[in-house]
N, C-alpha and C positions, 0 to 999 in steps of 0.2 A: 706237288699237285698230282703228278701221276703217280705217284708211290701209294697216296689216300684216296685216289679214285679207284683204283685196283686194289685196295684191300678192303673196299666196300660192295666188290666184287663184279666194275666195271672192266670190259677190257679197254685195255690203253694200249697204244702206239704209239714211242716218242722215236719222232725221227731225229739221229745226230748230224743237221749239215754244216756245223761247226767244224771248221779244220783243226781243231784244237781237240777234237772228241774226246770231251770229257764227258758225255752221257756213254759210251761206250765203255768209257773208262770204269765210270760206277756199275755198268749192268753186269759188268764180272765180278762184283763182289758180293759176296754171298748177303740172302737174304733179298733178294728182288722176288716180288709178288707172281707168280706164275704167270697169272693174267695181264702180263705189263709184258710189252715185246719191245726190243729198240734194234732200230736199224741203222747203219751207219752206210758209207762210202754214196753219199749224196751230197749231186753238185746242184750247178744251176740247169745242168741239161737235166737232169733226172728228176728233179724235185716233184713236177708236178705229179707225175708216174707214181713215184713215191707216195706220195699223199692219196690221188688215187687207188693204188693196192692196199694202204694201208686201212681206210675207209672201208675198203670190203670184207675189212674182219676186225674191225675194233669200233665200238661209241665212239670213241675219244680218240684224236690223235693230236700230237701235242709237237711242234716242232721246235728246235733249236737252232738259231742261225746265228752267224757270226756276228757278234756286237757291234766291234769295230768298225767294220765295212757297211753297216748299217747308219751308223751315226756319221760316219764320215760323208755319205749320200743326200743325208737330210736336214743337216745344219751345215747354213753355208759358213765357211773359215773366217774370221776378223781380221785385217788387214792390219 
């Protein structure tokens, strides 16, 4: 989605808070859109920060968060 927003010539901001950073992983491979920025080394302390900086220079910003630790918080477990 950010790769097509930015080559419609949106700017985009995908923030990596995945400890897995694989959006950081892809934005060093060649052929990312100029107008696409990604930031990595965002936690829980930082994120909002994050989001707000990113806001002040992009339409879009688009975040990434850990899956896992996400659905483990929001579906309680079967006994």
């Amino acid at each position: 989605m950010a790769t097509v927003l930015a080559e419609r010539g949106a700017n985009v901001a995908v923030i990596d808070a995945d400890p897995n950073k694989n959006v950081i992983d892809w934005s060093r491979l060649p052929g990312k859109p100029a107008s696409l920025s990604v930031t990595g080394e965002v936690g829980e302390e930082n994120i909002v920060d994050a989001i707000e900086e990113a806001s002040s220079r992009a339409a879009f910003v688009i975040v990434d968060l850990e899956g896992a630790a996400n659905l483990q918080s929001r579906w309680p477990t079967s006994s």
